[in-house]
N, C-alpha and C positions, 0 to 999 in steps of 0.2 A: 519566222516559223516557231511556234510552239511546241519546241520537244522535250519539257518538262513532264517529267514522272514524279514529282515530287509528291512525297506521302501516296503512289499509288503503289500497288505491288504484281510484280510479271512472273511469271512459269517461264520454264523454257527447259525443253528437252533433247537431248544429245547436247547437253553444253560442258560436257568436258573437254572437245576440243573443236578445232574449226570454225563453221558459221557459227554453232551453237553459242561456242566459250567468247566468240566475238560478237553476240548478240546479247548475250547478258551483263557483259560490260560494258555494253554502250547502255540499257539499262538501267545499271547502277551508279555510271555518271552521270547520268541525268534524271537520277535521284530518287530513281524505283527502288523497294527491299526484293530483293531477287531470289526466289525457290531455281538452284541450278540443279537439273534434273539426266541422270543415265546411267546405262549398263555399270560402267568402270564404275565401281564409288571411288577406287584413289584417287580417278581423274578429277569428277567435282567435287571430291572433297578439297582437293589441293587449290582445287581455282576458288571455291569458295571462302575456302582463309584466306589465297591473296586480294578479296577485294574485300572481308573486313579488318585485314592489315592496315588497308589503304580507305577505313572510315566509312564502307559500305554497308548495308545490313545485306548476309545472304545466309543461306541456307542449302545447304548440300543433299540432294535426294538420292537413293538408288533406286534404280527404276527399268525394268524391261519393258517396254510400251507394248510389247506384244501378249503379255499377260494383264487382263484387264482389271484383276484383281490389286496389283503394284498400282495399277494407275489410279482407280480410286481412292489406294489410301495415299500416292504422291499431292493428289488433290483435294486431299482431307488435310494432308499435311502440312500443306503451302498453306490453309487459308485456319488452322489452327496456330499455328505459327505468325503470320504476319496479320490475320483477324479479317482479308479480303483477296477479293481477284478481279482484278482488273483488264491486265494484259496477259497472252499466252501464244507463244511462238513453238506448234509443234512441227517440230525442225527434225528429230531420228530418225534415218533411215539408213539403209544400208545398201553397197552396188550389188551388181550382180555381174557374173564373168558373161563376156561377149560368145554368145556362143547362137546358134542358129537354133530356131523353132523347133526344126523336128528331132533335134540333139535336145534340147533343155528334158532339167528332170523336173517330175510334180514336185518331189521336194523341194528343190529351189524354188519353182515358183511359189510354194506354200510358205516358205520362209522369207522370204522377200516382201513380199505382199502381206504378212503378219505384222512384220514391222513396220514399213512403208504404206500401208494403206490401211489395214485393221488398227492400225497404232494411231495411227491418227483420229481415226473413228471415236477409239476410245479417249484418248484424250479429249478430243470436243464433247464428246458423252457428259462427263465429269464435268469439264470446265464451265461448259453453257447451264448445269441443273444450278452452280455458284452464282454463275454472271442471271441467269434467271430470275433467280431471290433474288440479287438486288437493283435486279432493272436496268443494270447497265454492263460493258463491258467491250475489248476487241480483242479476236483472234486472229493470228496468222499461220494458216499449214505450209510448212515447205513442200511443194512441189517439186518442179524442175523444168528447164527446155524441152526433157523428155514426159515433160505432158502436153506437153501442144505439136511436137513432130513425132516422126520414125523415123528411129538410125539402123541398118542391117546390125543382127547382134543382139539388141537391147531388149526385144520384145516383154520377154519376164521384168526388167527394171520399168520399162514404159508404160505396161501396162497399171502398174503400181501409182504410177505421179499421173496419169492421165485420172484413173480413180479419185485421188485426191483434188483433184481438181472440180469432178462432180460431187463429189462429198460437201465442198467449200459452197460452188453455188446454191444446192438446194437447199443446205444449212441457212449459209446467208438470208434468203427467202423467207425463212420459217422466223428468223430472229429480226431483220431490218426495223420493223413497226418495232420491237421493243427495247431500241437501242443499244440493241448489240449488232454489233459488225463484225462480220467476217470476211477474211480475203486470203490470198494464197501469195507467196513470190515465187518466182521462177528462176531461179539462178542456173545462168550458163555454167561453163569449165571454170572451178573457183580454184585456189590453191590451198588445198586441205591437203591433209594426214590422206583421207579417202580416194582422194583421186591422183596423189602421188600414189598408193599401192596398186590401184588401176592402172598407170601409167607405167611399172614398173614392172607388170606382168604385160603388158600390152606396147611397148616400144613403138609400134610406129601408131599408135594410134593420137600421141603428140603432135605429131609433121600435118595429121589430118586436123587436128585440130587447130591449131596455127594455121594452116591456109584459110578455113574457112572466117576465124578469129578477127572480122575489121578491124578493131582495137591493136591486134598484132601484140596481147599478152593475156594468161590467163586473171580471173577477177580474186579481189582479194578480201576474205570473209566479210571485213568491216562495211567496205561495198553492200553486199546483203543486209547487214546490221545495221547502216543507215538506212534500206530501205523498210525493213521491219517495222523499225518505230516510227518513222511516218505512216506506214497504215496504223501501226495503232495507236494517234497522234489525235487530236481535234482535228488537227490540220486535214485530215482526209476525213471529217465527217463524214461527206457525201457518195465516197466510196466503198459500194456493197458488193460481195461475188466477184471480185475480182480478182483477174490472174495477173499480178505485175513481173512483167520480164527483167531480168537483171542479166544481160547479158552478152555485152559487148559489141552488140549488133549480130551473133552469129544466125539468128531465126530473121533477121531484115531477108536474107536472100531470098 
């Protein structure tokens, strides 16, 4: 396999911690310069001194993906900085509390879907006008399991990764012929920051999860983070619009 990034250079947003911070250090071992991009700046700033501690080249962004303005100059910044773009895993988003349809507020749904669907929008906005000029380039949007099913609860989160999912396709479509790719992953119940706080406000929704879980444990970021950079790999040239599942079997049922 091909998982050399060497002298290329990758974006990645929400990487201060979780999939994110585990998707840019896989990244930067394998020898991309890495714009690590989100809300917290302590967080990527802190992660991004430790990977040029450890002989990496990266760069620390702050960045709300929900204001479109941060994200054009996150992606003016990254490619001022390292001088291209190549790879770009927009990963931010945030849950939303389990609650029923006719309970959810518009705000919630308006903030959720800012970040989780609007953010991603704009991140490929920016990203693809870079990879356009130079003809080439691979994206990956985080999705989720919860764009390809319904879970009672979710609808406001669901509706947000199901979004990204069509975003990915007709993107894909539009760029394929000019060798850029684009694809989506789907990560099941991973073990992040994120969903220990879900899990902590929601106790039994664990037990739910574990029965349904084949694997019989939740997945763990680097999981995702290898699957990232095989979509944006040579190796997957031939795969465009796609939603790859990461997730333990739980959508097999």
């Amino acid at each position: 396999m091909n998982l050399s990034f060497e002298n290329k250079v990758a974006l990645v947003t929400g990487a201060g911690s979780g999939i994110g911070l585990a998707t840019a250090k896989a990244f930067a071992e394998a020898g991309a310069s890495v714009a690590l991009a989100g809300q917290h700046e302590e967080s990527v700033r802190a992660a991004a001194k430790d990977l040029v501690a450890a002989g990496h080249k990266a760069l620390a962004i702050r960045c709300d993906v929900a204001d479109e303005r941060q994200v054009a100059a996150m992606v003016e910044q990254t490619v001022s900085t390292f001088g291209r773009l190549d790879a770009a895993f927009n990963n931010a988003g945030v849950q939303s509390p389990a609650v029923e349809t006719a309970d959810a507020s518009g705000e919630e749904f308006d903030r959720v879907n800012a970040i989780n669907l609007r953010g991603v929008w704009s991140c490929m906005k920016y990203e693809l006008r870079q990879m356009r000029e130079r003809g080439s380039g691979a994206i990956v949007n985080c999705s989720s399991i919860g764009g390809l099913i319904g879970i009672p609860g979710r609808a406001t989160y669901h509706a947000s990764k199901h979004g990204v999912i069509g975003l990915t396709k007709s993107a894909a479509l539009e760029y394929a012929s000019r060798d850029i790719r684009i694809n989506a992953v789907c990560p099941g119940t991973i073990d992040t920051a994120m969903v220990a706080d879900m899990l902590a406000k929601e106790p039994d929704a664990m037990k739910e999860i574990m029965r349904d879980q084949p694997i019989g444990r939740l997945g763990r970021p680097d999981e995702i983070a290898a699957a990232v950079l095989w979509l944006c790999s040579p190796d997957a040239s031939f795969v465009i619009g796609h939603a790859l599942v990461v997730d333990g079997g739980y959508t097999v049922h």
